[in-house]
Residue frames relative to the residue before (quaternion, step in Angstrom):
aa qw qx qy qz dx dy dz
X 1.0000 0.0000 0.0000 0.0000 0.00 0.00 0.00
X 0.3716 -0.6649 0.6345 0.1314 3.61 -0.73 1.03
X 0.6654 -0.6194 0.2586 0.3266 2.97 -1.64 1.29
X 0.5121 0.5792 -0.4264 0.4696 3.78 1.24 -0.86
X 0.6345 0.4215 -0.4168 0.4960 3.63 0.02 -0.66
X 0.7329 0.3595 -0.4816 0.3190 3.30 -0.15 -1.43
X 0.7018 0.4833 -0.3764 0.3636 3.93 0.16 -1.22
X 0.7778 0.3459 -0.3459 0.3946 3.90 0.60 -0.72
X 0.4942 0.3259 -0.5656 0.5742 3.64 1.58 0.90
X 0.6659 0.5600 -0.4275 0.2453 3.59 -0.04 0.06
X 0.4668 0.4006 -0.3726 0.6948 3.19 2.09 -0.04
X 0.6132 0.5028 -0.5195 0.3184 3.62 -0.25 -0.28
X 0.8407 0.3192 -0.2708 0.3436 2.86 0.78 -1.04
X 0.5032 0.5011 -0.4696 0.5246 3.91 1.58 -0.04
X 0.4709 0.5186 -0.5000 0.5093 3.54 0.82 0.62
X 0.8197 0.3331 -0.1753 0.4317 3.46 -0.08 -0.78
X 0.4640 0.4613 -0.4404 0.6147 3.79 1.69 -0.28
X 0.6633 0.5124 -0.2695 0.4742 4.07 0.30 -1.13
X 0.7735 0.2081 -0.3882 0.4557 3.41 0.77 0.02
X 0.4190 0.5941 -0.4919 0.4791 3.81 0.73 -0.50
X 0.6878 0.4453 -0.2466 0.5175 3.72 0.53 -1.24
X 0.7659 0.3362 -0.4144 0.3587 3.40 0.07 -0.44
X 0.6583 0.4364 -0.3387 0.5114 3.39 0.90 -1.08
X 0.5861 -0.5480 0.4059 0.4376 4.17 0.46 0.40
X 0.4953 0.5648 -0.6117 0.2482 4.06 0.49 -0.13
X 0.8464 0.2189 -0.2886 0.3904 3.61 0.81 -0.05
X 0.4320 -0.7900 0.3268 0.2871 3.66 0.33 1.45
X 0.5605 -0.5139 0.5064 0.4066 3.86 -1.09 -0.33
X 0.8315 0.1944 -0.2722 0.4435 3.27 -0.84 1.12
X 0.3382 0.7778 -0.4292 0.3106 3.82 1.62 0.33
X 0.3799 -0.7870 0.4414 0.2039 3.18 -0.78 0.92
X 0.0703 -0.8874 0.4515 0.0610 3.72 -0.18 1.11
X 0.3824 -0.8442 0.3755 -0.0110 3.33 0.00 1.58
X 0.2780 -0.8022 0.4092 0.3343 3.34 -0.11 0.91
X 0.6910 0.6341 -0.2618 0.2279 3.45 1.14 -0.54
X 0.4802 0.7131 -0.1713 0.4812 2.59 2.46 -0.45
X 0.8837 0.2904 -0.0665 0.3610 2.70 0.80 -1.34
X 0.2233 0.5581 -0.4640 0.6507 3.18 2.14 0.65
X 0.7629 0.3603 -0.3285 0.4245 3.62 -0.34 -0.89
X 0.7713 0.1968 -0.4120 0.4434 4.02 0.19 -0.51
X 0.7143 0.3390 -0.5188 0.3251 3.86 0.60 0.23
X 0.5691 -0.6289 0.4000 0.3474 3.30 1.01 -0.24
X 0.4623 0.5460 -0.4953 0.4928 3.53 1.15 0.45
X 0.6754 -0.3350 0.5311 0.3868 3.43 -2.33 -0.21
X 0.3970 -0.5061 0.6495 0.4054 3.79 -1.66 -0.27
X 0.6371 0.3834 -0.6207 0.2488 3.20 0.20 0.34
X 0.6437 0.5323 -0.3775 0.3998 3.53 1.32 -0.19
X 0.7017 0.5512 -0.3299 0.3083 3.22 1.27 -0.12
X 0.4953 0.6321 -0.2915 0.5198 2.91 2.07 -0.55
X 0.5410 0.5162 -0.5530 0.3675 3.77 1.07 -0.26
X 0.6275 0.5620 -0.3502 0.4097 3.37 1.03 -1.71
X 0.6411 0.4084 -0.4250 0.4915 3.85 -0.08 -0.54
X 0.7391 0.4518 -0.3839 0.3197 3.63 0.23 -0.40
X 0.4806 0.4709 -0.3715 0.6398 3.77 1.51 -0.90
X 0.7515 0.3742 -0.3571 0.4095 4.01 -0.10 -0.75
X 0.4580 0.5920 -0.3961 0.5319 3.84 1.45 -0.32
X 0.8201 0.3530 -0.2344 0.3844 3.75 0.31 -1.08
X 0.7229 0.2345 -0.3893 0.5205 3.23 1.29 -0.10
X 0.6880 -0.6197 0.2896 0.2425 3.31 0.36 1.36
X 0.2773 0.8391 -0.3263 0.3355 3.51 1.40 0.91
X 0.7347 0.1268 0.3122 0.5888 2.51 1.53 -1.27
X 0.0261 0.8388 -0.5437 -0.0090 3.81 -0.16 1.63
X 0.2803 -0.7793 0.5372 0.1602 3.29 -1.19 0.90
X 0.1933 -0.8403 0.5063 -0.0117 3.39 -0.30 1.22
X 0.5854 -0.7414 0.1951 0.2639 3.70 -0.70 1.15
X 0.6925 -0.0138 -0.0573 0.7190 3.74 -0.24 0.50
X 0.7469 0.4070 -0.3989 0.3425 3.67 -0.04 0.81
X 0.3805 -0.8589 0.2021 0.2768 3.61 2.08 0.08
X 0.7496 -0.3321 0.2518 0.5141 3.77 -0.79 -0.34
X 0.2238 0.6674 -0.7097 0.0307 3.20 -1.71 0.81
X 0.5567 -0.5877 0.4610 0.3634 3.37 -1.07 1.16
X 0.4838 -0.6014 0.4705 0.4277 3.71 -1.22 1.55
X 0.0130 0.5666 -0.8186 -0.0934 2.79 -2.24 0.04
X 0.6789 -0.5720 0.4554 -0.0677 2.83 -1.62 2.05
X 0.0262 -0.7997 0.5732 0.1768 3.15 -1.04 0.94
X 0.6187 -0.5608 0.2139 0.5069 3.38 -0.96 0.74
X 0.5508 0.5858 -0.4938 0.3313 4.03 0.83 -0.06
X 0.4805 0.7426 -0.1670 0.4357 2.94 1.79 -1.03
X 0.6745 0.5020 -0.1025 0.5315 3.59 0.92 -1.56
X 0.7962 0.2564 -0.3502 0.4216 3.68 0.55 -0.61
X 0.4752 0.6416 -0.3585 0.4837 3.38 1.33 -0.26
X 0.7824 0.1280 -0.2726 0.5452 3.78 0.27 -0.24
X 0.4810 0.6502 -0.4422 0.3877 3.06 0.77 1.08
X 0.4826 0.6883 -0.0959 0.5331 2.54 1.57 -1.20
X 0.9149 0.2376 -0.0512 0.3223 3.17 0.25 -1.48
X 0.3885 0.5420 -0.4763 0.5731 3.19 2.05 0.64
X 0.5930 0.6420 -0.3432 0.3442 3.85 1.06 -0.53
X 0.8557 0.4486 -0.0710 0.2479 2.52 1.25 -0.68
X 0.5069 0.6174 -0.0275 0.6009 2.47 2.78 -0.55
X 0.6929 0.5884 -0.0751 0.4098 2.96 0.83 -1.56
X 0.6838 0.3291 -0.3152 0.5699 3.93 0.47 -0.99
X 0.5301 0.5478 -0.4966 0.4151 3.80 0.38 -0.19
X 0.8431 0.2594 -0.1625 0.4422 3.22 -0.26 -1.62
X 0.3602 0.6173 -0.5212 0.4665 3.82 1.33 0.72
X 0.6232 0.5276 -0.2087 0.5383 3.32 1.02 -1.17
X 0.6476 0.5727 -0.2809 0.4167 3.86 0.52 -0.96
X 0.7398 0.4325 -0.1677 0.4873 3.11 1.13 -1.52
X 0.4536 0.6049 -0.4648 0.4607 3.54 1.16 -0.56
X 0.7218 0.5007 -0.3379 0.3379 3.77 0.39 -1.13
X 0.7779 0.3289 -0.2026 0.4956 3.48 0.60 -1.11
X 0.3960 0.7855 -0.4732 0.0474 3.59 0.73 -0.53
X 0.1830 -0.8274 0.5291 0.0453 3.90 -0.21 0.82
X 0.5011 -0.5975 0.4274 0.4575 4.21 -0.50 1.05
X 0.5864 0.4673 -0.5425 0.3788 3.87 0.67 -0.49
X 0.7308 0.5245 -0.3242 0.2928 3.34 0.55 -0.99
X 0.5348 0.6476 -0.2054 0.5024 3.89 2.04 -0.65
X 0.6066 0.4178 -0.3561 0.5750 3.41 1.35 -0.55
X 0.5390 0.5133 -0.4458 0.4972 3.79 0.75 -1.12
X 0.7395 0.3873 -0.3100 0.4549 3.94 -0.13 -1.38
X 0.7556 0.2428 -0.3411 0.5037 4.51 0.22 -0.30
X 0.6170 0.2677 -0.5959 0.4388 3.74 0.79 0.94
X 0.4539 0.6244 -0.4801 0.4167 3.87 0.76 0.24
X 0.8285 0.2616 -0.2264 0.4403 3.35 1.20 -0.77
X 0.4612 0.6517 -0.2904 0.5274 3.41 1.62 0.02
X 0.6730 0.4285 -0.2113 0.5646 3.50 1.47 -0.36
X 0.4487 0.6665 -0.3144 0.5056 3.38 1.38 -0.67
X 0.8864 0.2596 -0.1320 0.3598 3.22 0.49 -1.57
X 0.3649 0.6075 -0.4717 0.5248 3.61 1.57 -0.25
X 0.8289 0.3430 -0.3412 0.2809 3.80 0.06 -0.93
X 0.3456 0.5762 -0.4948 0.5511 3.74 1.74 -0.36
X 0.7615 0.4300 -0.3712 0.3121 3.58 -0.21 -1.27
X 0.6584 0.3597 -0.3236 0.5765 4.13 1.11 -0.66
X 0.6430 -0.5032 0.4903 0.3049 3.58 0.41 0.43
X 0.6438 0.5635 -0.4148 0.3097 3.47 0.66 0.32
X 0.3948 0.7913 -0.4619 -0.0684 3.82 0.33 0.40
X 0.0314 -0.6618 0.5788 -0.4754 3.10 0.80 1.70
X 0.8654 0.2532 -0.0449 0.4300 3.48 0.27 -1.20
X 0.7639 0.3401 -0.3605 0.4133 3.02 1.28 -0.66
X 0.3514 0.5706 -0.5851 0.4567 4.08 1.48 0.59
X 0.7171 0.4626 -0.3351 0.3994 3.65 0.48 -0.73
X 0.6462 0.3300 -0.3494 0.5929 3.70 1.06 0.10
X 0.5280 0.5419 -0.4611 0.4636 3.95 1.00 0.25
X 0.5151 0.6491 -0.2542 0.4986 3.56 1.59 -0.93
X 0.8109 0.3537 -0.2534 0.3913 3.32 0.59 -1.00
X 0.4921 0.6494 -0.3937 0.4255 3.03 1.33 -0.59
X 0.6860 0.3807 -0.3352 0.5217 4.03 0.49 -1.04
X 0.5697 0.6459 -0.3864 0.3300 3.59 0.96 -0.96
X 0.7318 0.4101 -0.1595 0.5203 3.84 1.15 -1.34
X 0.5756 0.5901 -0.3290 0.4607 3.75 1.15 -0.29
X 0.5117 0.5125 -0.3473 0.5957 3.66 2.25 -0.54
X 0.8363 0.3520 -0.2325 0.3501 2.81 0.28 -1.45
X 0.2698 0.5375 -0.5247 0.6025 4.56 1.50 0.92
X 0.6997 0.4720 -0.4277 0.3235 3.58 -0.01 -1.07
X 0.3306 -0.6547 0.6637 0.1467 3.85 0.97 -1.06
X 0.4633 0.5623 -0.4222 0.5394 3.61 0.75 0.55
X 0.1294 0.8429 -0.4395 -0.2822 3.62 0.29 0.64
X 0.3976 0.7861 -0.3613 0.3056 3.70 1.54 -0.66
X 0.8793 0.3898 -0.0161 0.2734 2.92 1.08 -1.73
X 0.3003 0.6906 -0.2449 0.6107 2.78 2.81 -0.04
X 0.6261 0.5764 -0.3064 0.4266 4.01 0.86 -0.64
X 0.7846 0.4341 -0.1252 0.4246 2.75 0.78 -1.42
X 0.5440 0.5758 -0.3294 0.5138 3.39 1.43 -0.70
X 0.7917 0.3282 -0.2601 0.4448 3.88 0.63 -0.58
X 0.4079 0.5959 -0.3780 0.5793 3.35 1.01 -0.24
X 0.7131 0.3288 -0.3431 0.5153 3.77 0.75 -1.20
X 0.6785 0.4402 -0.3694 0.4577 3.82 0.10 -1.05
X 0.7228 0.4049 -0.4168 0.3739 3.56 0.28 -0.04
X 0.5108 0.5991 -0.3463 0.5101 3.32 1.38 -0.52
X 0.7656 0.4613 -0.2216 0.3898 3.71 1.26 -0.82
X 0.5636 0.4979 -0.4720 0.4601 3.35 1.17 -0.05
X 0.5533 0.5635 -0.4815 0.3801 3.83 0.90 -0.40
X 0.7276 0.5366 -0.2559 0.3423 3.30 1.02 -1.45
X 0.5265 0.6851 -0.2599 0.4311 3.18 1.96 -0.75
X 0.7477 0.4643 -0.1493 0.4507 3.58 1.35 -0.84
X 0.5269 0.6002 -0.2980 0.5228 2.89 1.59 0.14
X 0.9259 0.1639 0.0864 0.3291 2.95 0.31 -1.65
X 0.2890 0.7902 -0.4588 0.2854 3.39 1.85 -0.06
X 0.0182 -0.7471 0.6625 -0.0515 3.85 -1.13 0.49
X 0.7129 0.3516 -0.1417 0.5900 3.78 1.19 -0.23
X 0.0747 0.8998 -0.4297 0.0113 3.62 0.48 0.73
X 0.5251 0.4528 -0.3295 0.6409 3.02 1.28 0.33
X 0.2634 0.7212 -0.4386 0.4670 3.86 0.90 1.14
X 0.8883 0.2338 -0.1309 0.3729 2.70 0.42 -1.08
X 0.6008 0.5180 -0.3101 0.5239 3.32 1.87 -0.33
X 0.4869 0.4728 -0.6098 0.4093 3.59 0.58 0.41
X 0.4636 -0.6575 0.5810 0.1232 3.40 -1.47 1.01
X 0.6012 0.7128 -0.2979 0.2045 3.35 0.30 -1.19
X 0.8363 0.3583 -0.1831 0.3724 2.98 1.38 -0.53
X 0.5046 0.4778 -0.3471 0.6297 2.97 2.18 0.59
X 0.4264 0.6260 -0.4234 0.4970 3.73 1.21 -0.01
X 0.6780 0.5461 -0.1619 0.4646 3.24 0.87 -1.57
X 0.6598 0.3702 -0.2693 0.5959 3.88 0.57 -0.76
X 0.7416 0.2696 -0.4576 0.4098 3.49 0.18 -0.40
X 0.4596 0.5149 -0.6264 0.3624 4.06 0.75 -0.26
X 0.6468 0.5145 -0.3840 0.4118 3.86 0.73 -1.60
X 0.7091 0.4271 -0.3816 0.4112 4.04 0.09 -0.90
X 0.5480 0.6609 -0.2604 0.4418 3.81 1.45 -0.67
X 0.7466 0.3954 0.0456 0.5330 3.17 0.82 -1.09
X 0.3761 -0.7775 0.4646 0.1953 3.90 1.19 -0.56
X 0.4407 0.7498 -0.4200 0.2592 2.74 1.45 0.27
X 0.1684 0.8302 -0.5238 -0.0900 4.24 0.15 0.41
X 0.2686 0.6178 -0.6535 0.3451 3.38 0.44 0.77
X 0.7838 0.5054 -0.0655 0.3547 3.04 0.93 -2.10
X 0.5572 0.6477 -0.2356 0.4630 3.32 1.45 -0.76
X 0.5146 0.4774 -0.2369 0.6716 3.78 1.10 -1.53
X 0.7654 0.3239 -0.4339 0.3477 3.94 -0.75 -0.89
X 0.7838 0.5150 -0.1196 0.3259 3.65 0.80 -1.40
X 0.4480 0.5535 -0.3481 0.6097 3.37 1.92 -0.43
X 0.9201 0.2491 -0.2290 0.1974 3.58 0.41 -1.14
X 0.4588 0.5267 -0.5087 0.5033 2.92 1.75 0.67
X 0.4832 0.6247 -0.4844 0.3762 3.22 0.53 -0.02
X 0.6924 0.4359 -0.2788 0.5029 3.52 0.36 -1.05
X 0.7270 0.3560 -0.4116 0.4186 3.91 0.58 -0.73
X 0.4500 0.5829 -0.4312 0.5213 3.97 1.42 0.07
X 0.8029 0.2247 -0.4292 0.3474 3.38 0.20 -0.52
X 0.3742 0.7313 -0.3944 0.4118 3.61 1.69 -0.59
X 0.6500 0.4692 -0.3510 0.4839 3.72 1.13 -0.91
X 0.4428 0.7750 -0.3296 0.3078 3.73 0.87 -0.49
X 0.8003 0.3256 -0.1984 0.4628 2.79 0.67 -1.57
X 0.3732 -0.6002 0.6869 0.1692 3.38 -1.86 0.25
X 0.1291 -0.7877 0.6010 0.0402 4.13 0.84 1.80
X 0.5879 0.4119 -0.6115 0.3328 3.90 -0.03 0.79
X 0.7573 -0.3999 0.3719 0.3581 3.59 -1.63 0.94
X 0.1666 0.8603 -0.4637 0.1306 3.24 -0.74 1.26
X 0.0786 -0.8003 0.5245 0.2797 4.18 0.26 0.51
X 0.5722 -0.5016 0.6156 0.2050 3.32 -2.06 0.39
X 0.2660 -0.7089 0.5893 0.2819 3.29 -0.81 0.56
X 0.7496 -0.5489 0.3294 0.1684 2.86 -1.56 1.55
X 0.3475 0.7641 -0.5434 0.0129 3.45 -1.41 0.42
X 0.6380 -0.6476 0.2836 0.3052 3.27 -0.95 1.67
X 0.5993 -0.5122 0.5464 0.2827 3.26 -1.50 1.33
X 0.6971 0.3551 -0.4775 0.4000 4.33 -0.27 -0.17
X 0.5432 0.6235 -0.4250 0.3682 3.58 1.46 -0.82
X 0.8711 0.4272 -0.1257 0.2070 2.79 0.39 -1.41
X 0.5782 0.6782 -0.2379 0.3861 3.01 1.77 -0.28
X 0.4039 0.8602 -0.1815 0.2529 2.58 1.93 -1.23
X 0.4814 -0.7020 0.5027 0.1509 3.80 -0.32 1.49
């Protein structure tokens, strides 16, 4: 395999580790063998060892010395801190987006939430926290802020770990209303309403969580990988 290949299978596959992880099939603190995961995609470790490194820098995923890859896990100082800093980010560029919002961009935001709810309905909300992500993810990326669009995903991904950790209200995240609501405000231009409703949102799901040390029950790396 030539280097081009190797690197555009080493994203594929920190694509498909980054999602298992988001959508919870791989818990915080799983141990992610390289030998494994050479062996169920069928590549070399040296291509997996790229993927663990792109999933290392976005903080997906810490590599720890003579003791290898495991998918990060948050501490709970950790957990209010990017909370925090979605508070703090996030109801703005709700507002921001309220200004520019465009009907292409309203159809994009009611299939984010039309998917959301198809996966609640198969029992998956693994998948559907990872389509609640995107939803805040595309409400950055209306604002046109790109700096602040980085920092916003970098944060929501940091929250779905913290989400697997520490959730205690699972039915949080499946209450619409409060993404119905933001889109009526992004519909309407409304960013007063957008900024107030984004940031109660975030302190609702902040209520979610249970911030005391907590482990994920285990589950095997072929399971989860599983297509």
């Amino acid at each position: 395999m030539d280097a081009i290949a190797q690197e555009k299978t080493a994203e594929s596959i920190a694509t498909d580790l980054a999602l298992a992880i988001h959508e919870h099939r791989l818990s915080p603190g799983a141990k992610l063998s390289e030998d494994e995961v050479g062996e169920i995609f069928g590549v070399s470790r040296t291509v997996v060892r790229a993927a663990l490194q792109r999933l290392a820098h976005d903080r997906l995923v810490e590599l720890k010395r003579n003791r290898g890859a495991f998918v990060a896990k948050p501490t709970v100082k950790e957990a209010r801190e990017v909370f925090e800093a979605r508070a703090l980010l996030e109801p703005r560029t709700a507002r921001s987006a309220a200004e520019r919002t465009t009907e292409a961009d309203m159809i994009r935001l009611h299939s984010h939430i039309a998917e959301e709810h198809a996966a609640l309905h198969a029992g998956n909300p693994g998948r559907a926290l990872f389509l609640s992500g995107l939803f805040h993810t595309e409400i950055a990326r209306i604002a046109n802020q790109a700096t602040v669009e980085a920092f916003i995903v970098q944060l929501v991904a940091r929250s779905s770990l913290i989400i697997a950790l520490y959730w205690q209200r699972r039915n949080a995240l499946c209450e619409s209303h409060a993404h119905h609501a933001l889109l009526d405000a992004l519909k309407h231009h409304d960013g007063d309403r957008a900024e107030e409703l984004m940031k109660h949102h975030l302190l609702d799901l902040l209520s979610s969580l249970d911030l005391r040390n907590s482990e994920s029950a285990p589950r095997s790396l072929r399971e989860a990988l599983r297509h």
